[in-house]
Backbone as a printed PyTorch tensor [residue, N CA C, xyz], in Angstrom:
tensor([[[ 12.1160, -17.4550,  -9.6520],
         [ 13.3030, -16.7420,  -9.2660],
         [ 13.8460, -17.4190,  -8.0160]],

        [[ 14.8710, -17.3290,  -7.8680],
         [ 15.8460, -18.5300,  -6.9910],
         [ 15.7850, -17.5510,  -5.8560]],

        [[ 15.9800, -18.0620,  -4.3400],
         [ 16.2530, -17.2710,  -3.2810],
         [ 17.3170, -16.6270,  -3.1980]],

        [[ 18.9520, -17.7740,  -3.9810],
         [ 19.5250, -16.7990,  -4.1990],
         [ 19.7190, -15.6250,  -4.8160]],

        [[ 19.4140, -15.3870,  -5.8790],
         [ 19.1100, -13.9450,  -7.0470],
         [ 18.1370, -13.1670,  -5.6740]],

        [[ 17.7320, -13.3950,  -5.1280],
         [ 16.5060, -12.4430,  -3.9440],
         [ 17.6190, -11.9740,  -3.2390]],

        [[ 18.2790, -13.1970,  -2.4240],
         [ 19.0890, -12.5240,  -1.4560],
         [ 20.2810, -11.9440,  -2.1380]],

        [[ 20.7070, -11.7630,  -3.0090],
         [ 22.0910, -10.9070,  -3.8780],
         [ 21.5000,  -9.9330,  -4.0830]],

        [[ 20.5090,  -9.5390,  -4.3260],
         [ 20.3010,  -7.9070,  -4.5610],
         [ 20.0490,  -6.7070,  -3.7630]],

        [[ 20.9750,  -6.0990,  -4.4460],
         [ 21.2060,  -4.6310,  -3.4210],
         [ 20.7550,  -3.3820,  -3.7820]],

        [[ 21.1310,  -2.3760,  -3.2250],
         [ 21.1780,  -1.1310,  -3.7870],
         [ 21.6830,  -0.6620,  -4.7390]],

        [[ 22.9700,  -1.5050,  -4.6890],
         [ 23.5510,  -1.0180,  -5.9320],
         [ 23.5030,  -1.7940,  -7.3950]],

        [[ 23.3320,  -3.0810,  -6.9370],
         [ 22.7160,  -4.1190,  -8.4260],
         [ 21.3390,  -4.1080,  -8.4510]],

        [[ 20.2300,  -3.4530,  -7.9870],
         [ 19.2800,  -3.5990,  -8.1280],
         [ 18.6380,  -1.8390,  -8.2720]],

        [[ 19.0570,  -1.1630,  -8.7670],
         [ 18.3840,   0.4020,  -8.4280],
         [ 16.9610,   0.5770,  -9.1160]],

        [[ 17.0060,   1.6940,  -7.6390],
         [ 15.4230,   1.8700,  -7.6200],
         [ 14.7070,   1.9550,  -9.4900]],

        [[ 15.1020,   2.7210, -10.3030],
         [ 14.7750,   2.7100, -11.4490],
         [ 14.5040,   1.7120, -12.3620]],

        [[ 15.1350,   0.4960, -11.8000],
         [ 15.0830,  -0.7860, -12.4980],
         [ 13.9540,  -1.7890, -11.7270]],

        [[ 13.2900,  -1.3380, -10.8260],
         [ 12.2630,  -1.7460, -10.1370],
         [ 11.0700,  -1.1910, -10.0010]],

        [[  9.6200,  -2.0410, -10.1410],
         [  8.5070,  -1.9010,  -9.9620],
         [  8.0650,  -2.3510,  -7.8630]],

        [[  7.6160,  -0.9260,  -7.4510],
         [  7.0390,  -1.3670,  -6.2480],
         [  5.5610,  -1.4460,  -5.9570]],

        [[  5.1570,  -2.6290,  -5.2390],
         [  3.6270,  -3.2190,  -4.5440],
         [  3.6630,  -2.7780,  -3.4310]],

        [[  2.7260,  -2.2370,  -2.9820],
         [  1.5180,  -2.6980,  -1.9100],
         [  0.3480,  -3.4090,  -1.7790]],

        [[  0.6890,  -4.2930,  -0.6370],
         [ -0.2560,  -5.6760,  -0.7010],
         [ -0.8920,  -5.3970,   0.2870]],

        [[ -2.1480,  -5.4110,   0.1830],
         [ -2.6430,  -5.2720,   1.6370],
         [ -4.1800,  -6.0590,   1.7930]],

        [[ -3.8970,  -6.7650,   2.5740],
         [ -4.6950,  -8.0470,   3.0640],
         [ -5.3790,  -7.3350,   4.1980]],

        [[ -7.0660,  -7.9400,   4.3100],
         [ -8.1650,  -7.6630,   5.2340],
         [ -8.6010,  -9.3640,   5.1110]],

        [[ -9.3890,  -9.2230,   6.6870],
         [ -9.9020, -10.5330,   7.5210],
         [-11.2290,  -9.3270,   7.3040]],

        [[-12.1710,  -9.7800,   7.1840],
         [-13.7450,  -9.4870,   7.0000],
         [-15.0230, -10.1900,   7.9270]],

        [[-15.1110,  -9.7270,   8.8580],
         [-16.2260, -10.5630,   9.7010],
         [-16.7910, -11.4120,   8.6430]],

        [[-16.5330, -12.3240,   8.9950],
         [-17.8260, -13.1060,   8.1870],
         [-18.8310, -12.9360,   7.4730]],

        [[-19.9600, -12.4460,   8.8580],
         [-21.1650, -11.8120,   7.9160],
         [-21.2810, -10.3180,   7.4280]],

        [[-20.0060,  -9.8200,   7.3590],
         [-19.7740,  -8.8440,   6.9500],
         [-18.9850,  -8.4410,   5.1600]],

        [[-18.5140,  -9.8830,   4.5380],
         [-17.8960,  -9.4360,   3.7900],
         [-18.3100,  -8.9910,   2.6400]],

        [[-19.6670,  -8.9270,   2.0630],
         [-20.4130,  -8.8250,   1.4510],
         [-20.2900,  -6.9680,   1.4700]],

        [[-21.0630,  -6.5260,   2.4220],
         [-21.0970,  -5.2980,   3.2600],
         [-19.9430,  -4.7190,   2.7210]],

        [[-18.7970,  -4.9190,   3.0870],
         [-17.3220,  -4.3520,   2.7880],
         [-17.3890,  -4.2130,   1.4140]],

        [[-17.6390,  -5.5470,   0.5900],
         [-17.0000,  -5.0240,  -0.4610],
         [-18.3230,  -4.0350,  -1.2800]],

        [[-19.4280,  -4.0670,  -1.0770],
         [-20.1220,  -2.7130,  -1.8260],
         [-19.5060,  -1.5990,  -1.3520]],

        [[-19.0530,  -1.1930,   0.1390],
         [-18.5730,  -0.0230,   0.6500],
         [-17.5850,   0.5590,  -0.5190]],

        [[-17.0010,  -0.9030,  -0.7020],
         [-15.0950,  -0.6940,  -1.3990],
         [-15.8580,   0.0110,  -3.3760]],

        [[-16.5390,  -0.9890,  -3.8120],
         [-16.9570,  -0.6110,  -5.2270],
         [-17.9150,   0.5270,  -5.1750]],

        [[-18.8820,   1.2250,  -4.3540],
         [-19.8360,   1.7700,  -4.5670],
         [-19.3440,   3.3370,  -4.1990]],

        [[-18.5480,   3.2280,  -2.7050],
         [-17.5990,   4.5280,  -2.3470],
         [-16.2620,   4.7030,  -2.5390]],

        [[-15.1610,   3.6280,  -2.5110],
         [-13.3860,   3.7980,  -2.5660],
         [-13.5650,   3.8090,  -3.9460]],

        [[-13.9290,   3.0450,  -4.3370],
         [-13.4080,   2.5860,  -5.9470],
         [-13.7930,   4.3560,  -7.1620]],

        [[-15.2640,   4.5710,  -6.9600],
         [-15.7860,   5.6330,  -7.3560],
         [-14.9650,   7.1340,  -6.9110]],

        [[-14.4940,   6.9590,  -5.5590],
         [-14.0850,   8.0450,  -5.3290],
         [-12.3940,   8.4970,  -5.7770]],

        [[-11.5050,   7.0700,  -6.4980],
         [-10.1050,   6.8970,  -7.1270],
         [-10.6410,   7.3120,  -7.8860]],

        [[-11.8690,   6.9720,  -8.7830],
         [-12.0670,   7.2100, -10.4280],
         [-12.1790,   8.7150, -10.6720]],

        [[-13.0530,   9.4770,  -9.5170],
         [-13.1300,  10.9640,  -9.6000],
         [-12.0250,  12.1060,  -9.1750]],

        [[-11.0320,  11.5370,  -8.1620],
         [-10.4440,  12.2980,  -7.8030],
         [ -9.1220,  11.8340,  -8.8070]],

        [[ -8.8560,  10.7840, -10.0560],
         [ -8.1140,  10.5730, -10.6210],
         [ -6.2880,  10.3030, -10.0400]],

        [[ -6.7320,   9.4710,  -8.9640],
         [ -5.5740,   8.7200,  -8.6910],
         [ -5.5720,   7.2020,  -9.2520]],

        [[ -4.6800,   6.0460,  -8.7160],
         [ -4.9390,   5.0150,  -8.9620],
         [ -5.8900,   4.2650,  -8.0790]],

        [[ -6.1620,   2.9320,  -8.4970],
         [ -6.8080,   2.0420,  -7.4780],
         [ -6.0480,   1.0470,  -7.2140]],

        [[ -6.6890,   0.0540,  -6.7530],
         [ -5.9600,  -1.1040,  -7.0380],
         [ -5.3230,  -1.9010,  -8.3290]],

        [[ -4.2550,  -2.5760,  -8.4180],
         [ -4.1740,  -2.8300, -10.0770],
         [ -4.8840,  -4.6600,  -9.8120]],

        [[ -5.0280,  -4.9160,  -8.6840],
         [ -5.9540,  -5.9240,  -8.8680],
         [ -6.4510,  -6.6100,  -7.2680]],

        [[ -7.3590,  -6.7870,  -7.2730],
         [ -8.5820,  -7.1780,  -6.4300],
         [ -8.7920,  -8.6000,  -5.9090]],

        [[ -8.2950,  -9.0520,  -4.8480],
         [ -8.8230, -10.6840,  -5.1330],
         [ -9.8170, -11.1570,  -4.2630]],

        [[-10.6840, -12.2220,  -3.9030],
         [-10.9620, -12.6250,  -2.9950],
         [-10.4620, -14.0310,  -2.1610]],

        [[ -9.7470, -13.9490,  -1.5160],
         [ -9.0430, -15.0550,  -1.0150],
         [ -9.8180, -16.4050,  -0.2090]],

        [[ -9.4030, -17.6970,  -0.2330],
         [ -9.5490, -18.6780,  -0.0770],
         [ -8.9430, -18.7560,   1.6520]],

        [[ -8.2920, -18.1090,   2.1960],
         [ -7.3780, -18.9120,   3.0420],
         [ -8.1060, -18.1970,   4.7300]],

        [[ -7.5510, -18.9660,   5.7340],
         [ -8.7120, -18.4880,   6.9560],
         [ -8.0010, -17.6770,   7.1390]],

        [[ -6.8710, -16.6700,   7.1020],
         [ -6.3040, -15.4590,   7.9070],
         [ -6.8420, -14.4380,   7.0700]],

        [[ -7.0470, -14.2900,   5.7540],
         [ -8.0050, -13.1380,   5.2390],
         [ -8.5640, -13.7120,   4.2590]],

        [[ -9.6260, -13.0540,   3.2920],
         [-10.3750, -12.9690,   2.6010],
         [-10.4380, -11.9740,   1.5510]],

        [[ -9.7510, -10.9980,   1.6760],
         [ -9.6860,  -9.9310,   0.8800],
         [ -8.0860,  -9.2090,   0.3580]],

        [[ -7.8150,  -9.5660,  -1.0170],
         [ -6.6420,  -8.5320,  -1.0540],
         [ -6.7920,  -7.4370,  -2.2180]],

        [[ -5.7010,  -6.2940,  -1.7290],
         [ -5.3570,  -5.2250,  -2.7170],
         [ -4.0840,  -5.2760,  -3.1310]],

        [[ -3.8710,  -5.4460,  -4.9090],
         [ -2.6280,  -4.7920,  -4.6970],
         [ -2.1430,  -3.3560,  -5.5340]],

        [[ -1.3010,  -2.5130,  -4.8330],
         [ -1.4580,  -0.9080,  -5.4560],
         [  0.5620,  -0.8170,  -5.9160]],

        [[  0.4700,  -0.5130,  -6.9500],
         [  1.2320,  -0.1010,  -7.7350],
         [  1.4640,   1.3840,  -6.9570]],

        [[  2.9980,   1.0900,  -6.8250],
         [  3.5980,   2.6460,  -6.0930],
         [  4.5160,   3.4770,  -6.7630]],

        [[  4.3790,   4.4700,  -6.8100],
         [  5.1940,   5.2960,  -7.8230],
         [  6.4430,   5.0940,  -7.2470]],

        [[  7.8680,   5.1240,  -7.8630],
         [  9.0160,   4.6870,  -7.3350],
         [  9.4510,   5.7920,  -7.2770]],

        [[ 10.2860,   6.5490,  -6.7180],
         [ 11.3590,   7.3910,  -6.8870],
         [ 12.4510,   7.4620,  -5.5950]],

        [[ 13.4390,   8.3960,  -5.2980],
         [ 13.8180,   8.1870,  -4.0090],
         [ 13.0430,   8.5110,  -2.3650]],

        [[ 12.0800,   9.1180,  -2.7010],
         [ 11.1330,   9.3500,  -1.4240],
         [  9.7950,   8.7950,  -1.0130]],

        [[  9.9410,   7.4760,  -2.1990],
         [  8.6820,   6.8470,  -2.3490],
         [  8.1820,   5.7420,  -0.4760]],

        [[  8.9920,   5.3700,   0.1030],
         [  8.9080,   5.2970,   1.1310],
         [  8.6950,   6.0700,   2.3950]],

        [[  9.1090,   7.0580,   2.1580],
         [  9.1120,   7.9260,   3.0960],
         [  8.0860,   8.7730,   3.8230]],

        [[  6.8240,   8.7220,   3.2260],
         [  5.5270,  10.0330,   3.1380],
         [  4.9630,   9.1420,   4.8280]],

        [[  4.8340,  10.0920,   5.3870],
         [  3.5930,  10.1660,   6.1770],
         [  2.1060,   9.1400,   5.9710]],

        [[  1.9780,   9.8960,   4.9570],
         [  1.0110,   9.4950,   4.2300],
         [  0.9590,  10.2290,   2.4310]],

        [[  0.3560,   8.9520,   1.6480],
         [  0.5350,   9.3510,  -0.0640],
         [  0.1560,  10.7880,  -0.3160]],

        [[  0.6170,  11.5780,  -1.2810],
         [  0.3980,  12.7600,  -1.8070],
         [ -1.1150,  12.8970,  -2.3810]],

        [[ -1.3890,  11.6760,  -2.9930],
         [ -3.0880,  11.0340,  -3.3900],
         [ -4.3140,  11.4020,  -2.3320]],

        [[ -3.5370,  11.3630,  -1.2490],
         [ -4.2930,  10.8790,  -0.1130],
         [ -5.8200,  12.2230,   0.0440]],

        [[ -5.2780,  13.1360,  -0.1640],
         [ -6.3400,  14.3080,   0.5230],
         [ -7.4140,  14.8980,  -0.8190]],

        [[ -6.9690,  14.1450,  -2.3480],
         [ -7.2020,  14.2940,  -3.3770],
         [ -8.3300,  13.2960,  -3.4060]],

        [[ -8.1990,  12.0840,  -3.2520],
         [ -8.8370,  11.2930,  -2.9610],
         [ -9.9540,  10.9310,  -1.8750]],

        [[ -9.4000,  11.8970,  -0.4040],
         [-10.3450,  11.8000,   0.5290],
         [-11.0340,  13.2430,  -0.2890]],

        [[-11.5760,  14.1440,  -0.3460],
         [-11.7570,  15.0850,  -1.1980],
         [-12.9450,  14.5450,  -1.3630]],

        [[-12.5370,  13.4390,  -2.6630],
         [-13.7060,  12.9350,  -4.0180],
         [-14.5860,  11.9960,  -3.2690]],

        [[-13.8940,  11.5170,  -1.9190],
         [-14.8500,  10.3330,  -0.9330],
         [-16.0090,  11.1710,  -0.5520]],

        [[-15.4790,  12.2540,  -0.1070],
         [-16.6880,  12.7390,   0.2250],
         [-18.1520,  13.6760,  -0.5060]],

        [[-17.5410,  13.9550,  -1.7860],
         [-17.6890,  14.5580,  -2.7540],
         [-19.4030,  12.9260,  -2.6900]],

        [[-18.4560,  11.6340,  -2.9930],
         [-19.3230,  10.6960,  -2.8440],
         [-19.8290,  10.5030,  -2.3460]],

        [[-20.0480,  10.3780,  -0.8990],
         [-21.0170,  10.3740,   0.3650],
         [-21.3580,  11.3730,   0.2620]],

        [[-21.4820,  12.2880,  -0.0290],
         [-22.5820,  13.6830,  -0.3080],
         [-22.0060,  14.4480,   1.2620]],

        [[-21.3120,  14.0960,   2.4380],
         [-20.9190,  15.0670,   3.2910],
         [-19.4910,  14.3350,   4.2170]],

        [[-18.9490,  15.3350,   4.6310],
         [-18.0470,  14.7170,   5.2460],
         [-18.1900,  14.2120,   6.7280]],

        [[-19.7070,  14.3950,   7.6370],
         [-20.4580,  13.4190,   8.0070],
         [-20.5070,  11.8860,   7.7650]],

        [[-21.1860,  12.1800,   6.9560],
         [-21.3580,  11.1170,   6.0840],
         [-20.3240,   9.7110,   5.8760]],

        [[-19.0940,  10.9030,   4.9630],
         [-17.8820,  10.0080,   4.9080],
         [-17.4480,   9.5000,   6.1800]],

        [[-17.3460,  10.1030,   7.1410],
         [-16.7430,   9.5970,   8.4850],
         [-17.6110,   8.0910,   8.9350]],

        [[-19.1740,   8.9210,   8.6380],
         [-19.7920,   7.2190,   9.0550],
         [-19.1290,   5.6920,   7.8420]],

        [[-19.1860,   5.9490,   6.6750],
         [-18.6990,   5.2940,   5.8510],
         [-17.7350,   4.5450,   6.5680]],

        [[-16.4870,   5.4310,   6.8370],
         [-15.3830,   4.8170,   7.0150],
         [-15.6810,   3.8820,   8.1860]],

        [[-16.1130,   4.5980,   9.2660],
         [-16.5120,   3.6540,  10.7170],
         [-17.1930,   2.5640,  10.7430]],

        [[-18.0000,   2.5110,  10.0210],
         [-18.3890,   1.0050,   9.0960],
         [-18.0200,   0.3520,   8.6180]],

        [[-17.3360,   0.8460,   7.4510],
         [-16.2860,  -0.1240,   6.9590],
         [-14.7770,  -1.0100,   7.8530]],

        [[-14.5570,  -0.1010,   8.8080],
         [-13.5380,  -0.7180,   9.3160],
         [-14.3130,  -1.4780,  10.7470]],

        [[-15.5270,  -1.5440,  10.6970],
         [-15.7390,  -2.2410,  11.9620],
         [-16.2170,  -3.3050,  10.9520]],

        [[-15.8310,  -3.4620,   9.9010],
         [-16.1770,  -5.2270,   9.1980],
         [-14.7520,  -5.4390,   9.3410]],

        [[-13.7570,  -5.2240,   9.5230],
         [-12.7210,  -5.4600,   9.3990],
         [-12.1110,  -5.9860,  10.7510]],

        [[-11.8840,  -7.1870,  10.7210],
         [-11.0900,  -8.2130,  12.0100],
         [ -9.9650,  -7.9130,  12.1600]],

        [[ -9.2070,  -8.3360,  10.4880],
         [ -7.5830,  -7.9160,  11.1560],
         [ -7.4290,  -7.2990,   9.7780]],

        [[ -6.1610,  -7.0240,   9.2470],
         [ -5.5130,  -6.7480,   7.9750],
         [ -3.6760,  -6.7030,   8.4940]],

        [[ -2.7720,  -6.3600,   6.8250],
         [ -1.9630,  -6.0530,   7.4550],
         [ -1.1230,  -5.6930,   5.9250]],

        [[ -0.3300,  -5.0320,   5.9990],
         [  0.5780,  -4.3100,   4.5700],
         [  1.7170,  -5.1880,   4.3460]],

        [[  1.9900,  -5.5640,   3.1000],
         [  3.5480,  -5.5040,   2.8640],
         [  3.7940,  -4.7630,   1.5640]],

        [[  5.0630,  -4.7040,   1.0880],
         [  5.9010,  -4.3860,   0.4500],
         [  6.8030,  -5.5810,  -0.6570]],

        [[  6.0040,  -5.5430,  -1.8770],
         [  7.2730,  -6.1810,  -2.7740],
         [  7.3740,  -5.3830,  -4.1190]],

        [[  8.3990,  -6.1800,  -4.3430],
         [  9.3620,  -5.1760,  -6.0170],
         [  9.6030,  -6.3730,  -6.9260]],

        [[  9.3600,  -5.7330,  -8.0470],
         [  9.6360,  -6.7110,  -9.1120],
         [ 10.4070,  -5.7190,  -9.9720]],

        [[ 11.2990,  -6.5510, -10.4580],
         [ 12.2720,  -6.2000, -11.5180],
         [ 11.5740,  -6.0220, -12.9430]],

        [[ 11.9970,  -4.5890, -13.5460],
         [ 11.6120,  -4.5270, -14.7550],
         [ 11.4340,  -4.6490, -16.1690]]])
């Protein structure tokens, strides 16, 4: 797709309905940590999407390049307020089933504090693909 066709599209030649939106979100993984992370991610996140029946990631990578090592990318429901949340509607459905998984919400808290102290940097974007 040409930069120009990128930069011509608007609101009004491009509506939301005719578009698929991503979230990309890239993690840097201590080193001797990335191992660590990703059982956290398959053994507690991943298990706890499957039970509380939201989505996960629609795909997983492990990256080659020195600024991260790890990506997600999550398929976002589109509509007109799909930007807007605080935080996802998923979100407390899902923390819920995390802990449901760690057997306490103790527990879960240590999870999380672990997991993000493997974590160096990360950072989100946003893309759309036409449907």
């Amino acid at each position: 797709m040409g930069c120009n066709m990128l930069l011509g599209q608007s609101p009004e030649n491009d509506p939301l309905n005719s578009t698929e939106l991503y979230q990309i979100e890239y993690y840097k993984f201590n080193s001797d940590k990335a191992e660590e992370a990703k059982k956290i991610i398959d053994n507690y996140f991943s298990i706890a999407h499957q039970l509380a029946g939201v989505n996960g990631p629609v795909i997983e990578l492990q990256l080659t390049s020195e600024d991260y090592n790890y990506m997600a990318v999550w398929k976002l429901s589109v509509g007109n307020d799909h930007l807007n949340w605080q935080s996802s509607p998923a979100n407390p459905k899902w923390y819920n089933a995390f802990v449901t998984v760690a057997g306490s919400e103790e527990k879960a808290k240590e999870i999380i504090e672990e997991y993000d102290s493997f974590v160096s940097a990360s950072k989100i974007e946003f893309a759309r693909k036409p449907k």
